[in-house]
C-alpha positions in Angstrom: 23.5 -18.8 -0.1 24.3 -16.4 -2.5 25.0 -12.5 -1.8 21.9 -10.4 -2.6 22.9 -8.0 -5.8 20.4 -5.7 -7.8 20.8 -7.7 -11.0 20.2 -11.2 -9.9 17.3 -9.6 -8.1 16.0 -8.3 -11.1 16.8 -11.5 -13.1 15.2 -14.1 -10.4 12.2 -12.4 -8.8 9.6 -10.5 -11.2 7.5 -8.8 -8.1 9.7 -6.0 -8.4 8.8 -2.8 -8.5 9.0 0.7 -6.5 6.8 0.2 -3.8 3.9 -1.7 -5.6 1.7 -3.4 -3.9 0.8 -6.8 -5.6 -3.2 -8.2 -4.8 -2.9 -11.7 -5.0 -6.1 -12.9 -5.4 -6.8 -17.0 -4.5 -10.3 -16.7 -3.9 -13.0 -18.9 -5.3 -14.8 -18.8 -8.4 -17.6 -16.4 -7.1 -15.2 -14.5 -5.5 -12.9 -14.1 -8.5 -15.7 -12.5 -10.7 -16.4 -10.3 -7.7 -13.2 -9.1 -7.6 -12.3 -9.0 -11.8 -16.3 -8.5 -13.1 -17.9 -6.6 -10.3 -20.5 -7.3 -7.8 -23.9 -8.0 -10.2 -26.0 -9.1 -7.2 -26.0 -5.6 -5.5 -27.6 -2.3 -6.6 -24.8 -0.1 -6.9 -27.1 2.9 -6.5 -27.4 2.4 -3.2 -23.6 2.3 -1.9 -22.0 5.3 -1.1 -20.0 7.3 -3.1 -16.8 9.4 -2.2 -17.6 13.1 -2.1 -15.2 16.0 -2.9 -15.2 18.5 0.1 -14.8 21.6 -0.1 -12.7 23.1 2.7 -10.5 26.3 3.6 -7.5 24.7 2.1 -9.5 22.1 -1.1 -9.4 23.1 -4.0 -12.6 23.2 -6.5 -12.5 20.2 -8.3 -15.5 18.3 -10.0 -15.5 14.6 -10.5 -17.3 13.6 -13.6 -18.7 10.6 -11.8 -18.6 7.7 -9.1 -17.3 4.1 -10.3 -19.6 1.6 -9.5 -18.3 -2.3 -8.5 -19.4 -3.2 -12.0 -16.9 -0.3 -13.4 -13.7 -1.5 -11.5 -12.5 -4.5 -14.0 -13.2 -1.8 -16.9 -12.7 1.5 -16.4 -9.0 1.3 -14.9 -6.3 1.6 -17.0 -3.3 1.2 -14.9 -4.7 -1.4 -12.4 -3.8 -5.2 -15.0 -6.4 -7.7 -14.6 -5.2 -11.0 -16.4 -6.9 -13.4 -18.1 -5.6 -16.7 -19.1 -6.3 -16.8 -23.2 -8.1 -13.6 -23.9 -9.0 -13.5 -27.3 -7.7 -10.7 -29.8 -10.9 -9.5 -30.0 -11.7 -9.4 -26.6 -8.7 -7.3 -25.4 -9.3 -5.2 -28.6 -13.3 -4.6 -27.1 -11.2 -3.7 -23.3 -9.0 -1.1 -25.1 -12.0 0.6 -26.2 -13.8 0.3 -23.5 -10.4 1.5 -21.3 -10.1 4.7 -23.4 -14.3 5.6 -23.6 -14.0 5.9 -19.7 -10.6 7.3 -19.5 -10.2 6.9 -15.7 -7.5 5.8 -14.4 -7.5 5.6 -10.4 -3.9 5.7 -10.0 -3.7 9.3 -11.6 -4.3 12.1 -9.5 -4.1 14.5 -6.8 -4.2 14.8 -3.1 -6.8 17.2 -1.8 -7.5 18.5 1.6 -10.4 17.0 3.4 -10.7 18.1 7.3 -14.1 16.9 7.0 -13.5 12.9 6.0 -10.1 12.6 7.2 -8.1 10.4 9.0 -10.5 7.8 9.0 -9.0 6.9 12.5 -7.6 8.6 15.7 -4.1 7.7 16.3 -4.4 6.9 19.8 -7.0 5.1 19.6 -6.3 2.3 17.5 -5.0 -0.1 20.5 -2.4 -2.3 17.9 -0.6 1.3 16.5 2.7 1.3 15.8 5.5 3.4 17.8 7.4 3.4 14.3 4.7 4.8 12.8 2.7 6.9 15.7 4.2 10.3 14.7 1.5 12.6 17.0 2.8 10.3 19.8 6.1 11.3 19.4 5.9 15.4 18.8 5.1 16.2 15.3 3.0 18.9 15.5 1.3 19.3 12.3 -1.9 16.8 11.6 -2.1 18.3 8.1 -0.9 15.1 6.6 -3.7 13.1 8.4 -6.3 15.1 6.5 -5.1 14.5 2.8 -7.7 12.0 0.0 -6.7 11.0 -3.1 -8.5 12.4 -5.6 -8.3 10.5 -9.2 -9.2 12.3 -12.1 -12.6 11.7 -13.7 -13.7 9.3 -11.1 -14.3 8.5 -7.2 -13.2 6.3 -5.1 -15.6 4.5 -3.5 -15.7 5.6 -0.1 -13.9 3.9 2.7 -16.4 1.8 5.1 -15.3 -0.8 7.9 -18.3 -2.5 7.9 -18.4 -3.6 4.3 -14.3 -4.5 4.4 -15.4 -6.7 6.9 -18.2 -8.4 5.1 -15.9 -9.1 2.0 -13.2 -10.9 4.6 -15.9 -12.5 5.8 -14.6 -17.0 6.8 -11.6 -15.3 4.6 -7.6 -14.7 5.5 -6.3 -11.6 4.2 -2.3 -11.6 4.5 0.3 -9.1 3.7 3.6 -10.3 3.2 7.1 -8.6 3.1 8.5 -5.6 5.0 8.1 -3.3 7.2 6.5 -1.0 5.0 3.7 -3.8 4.4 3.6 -4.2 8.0 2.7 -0.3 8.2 -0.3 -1.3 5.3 -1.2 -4.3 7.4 -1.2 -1.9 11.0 -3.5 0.6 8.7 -6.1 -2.2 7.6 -6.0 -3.4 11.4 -6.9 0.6 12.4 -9.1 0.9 10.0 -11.1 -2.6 10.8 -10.7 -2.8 14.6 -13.2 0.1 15.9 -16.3 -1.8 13.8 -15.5 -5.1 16.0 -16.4 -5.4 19.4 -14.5 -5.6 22.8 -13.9 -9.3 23.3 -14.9 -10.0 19.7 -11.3 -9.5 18.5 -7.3 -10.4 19.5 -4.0 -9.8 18.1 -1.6 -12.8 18.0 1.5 -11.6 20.1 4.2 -10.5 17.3 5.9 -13.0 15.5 6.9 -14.0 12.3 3.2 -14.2 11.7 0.9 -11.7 13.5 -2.6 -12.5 13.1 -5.6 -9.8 14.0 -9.1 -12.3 14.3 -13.0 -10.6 13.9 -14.5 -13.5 16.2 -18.2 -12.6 14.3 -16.9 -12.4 10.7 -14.5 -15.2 11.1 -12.6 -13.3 9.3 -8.1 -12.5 10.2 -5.6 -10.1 8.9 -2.8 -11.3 9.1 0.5 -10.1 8.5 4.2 -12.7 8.0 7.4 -11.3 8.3 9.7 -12.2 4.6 11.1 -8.7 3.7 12.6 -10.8 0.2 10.2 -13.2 0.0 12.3 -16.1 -0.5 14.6 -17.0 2.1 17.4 -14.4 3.2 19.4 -13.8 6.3 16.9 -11.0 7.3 14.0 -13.3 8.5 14.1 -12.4 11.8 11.5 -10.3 12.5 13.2 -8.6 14.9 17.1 -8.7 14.4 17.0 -7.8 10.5 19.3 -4.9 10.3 22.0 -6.3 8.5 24.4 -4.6 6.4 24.5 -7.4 3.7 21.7 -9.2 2.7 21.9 -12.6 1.6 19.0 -15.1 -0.1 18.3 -17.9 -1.4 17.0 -17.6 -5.0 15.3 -20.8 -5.3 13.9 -21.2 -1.5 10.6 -20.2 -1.0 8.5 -23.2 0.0 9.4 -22.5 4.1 7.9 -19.1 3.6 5.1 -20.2 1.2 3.5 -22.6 3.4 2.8 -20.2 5.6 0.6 -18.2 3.0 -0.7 -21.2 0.6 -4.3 -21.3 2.4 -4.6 -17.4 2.5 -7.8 -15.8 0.8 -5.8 -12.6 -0.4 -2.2 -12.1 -0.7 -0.8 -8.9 -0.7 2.9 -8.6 -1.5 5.3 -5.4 -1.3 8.9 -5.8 -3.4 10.5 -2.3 -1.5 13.4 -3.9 0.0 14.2 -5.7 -3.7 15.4 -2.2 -4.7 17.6 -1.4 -1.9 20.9 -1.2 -3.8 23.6 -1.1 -1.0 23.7 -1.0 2.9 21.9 2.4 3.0 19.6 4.4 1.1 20.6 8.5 1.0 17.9 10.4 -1.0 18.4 13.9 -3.0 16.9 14.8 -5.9 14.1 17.5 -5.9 11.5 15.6 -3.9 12.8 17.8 -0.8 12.9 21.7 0.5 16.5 23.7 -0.9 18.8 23.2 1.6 17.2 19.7 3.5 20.3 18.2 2.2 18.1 15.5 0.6 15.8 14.7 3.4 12.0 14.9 4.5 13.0 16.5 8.0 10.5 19.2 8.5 8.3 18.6 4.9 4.8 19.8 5.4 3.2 19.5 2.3 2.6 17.7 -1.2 4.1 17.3 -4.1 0.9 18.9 -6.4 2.5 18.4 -10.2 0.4 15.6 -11.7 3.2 14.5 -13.7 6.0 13.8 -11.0 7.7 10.9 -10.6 10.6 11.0 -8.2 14.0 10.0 -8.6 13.3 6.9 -7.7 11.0 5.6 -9.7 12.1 3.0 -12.5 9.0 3.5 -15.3 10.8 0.8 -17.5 10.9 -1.7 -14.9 7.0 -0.8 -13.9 6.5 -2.3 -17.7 8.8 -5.0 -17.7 7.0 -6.1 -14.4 3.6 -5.7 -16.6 4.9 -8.1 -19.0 5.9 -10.6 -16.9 3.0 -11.0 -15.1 0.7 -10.6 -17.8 1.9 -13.9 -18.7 0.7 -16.0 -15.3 -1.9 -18.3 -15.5 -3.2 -16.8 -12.0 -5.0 -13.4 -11.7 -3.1 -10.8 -10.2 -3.9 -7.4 -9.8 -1.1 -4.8 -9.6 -1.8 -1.7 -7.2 1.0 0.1 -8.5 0.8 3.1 -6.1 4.2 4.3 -6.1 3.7 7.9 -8.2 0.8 9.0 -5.7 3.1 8.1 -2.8 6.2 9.5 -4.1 3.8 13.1 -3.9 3.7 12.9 -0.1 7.1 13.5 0.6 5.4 14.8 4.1 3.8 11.7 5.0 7.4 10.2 6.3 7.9 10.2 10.0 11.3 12.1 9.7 12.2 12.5 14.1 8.7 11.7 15.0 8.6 8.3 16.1 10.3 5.7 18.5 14.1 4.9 17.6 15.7 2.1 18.7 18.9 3.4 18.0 21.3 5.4 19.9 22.2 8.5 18.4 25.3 10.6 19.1 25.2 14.4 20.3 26.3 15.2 17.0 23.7 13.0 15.2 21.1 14.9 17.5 22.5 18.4 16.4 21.2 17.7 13.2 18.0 16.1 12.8 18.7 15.2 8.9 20.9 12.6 9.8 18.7 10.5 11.5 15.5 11.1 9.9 13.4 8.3 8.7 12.2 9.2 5.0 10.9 5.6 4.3 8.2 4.9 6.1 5.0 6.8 6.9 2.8 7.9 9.6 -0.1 6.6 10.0 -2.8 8.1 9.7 -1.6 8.4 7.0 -0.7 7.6 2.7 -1.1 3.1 3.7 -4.7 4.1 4.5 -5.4 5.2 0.8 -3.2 1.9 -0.2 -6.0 0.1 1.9 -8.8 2.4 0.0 -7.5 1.1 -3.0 -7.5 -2.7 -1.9 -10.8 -1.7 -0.8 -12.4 -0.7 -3.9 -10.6 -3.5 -6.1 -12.3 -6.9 -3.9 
């Protein structure tokens, strides 16, 4: 096995990126040109469209217009469909097409919505997390459960179970890596498990791989524990807190078998950029005097061009290149600049620790503050809204 560095990470494995979520898509023919050409078989006048609410604390902003299915292989910029062999011509016709509509879903802002939002109530989503159940455990702003995305130019189409459910339909959606895909996968389980009914779903007892079934849809979302996605010394899903990580490069078919007859793959590459034992953040993302940390961060980020300090834009593009160069189609979700606004989406003290913490720790809340993951409700949900709009 060979010690886990930054470079030979970077070198081996071309998932990479800040947070980015990677949709794998194995689906079959029809489905592919659901997903890459839109759905032609449906009138997309009749679906519904995301509104813009105005509330005590929105903003006025108009969207210019509501992307249809047909629109979604088009008018995104940011979001890299491939194509094995596209003419010159072809991708010249896309550029065109790409700059005409000029929306790109992945640019943005974060508006208020007390109307819309969360799409769920913490307690009652039966398979929520204690990590991630921040209410649960004392934080006593909900602000942060009542945020949308708002692209420029464009809508999302707006969130509905019903319809998620009908695209998994006889299909296995899986997410695969860390605990901050786990979060995702918790947030699509939340999001899905209201629509089915008592005794018409389960929840596989947690494992390696955890599997949520909809008995009528024949449909599972499934999530498998490989926080490097080769094999590493951190595969235990539950004793994974390791000081030194250590993979191996070129051993990926135990983990792989699990996920080879999955409809939809989704793939996180967060703990790829962990550089070291532990992660310490300052830069400007937080409050004067938080000593680099989310404790006690109520609000957004709201300057459309931040990137925070951790975000590697030259890598993002290396990553594009590589990829555009696989025979399969993968669609990047890069979502890591509309994340990195919500620096008060983080649980910070407000969730279950399994940790014991000194009196001294406890004195000071920074020092124990989790500022990697996120409540849910919560910033996964728009991930999910995002996957949700791309199938």
């Amino acid at each position: 096995m060979l010690k886990w560095s930054r470079r030979r990470a970077l070198q081996f494995f071309y998932f990479a990126l800040f947070s980015v979520f990677v949709l794998f898509s194995l689906l079959n023919d029809q489905t592919d040109s659901r997903i890459h050409g839109g759905m032609q078989d449906e009138d997309s006048a009749t679906r519904p469209s995301f509104p813009t609410y105005r509330t005590t604390n929105s903003s006025n902003y108009k969207s210019t217009r509501v992307l249809g299915d047909s629109d979604w292989a088009k008018a995104c910029v940011s979001s890299l469909s491939y194509k094995r062999r596209l003419s010159s011509s072809t991708r010249n016709q896309q550029r065109r097409e790409n700059r005409q509509r000029k929306c790109d879903i992945f640019t943005g802002r974060w508006v208020y919505d007390n109307v819309s939002y969360p799409l769920y109530d913490e307690g009652g989503c039966p398979y929520m997390s204690d990590q991630l159940a921040c209410t649960k455990h004392g934080r006593p702003d909900v602000e942060y459960q009542r945020m949308r995305w708002q692209p420029h130019g464009c809508n999302l189409k707006r969130w509905n179970g019903r319809e998620m459910l009908e695209k998994l339909r006889n299909k296995r959606l899986m997410f695969v890596g860390d605990s901050l895909n786990r979060g995702q996968w918790i947030s699509m389980v939340c999001l899905l498990q209201s629509m089915v009914p008592t005794g018409k779903k389960s929840m596989s007892p947690n494992a390696h791989l955890t599997i949520f079934t909809a008995e009528e849809y024949n449909a599972t979302v499934e999530f498998y524990w490989a926080p490097l996605i080769v094999e590493s010394n951190s595969d235990d899903p539950v004793n994974h807190r390791l000081d030194d990580r250590i993979i191996r490069p070129n051993a990926i078919y135990k983990h792989a078998s699990q996920w080879k007859n999955a409809d939809i793959l989704v793939f996180n590459s967060y703990l790829w950029w962990r550089s070291g034992p532990k992660i310490k953040l300052l830069s400007r993302e937080w409050n004067p005097g938080s000593e680099g940390n989310c404790f006690n961060e109520k609000t957004p980020i709201n300057s459309d061009s931040y990137w925070g300090s951790g975000s590697d834009l030259s890598t993002m593009k290396m990553v594009e290149n590589i990829l555009s160069k696989l025979d399969y189609k993968v669609t990047v979700i890069n979502i890591t600049q509309l994340s990195e606004y919500r620096k008060d989406g983080h649980p910070s003290i407000y969730r279950k620790f399994w940790e014991t913490f000194s009196p001294q720790q406890l004195e000071n809340p920074a020092s124990y503050s989790d500022c990697i993951h996120w409540c849910l409700p919560g910033v996964p949900d728009v991930w999910n809204e995002l996957l949700f709009n791309f199938l």
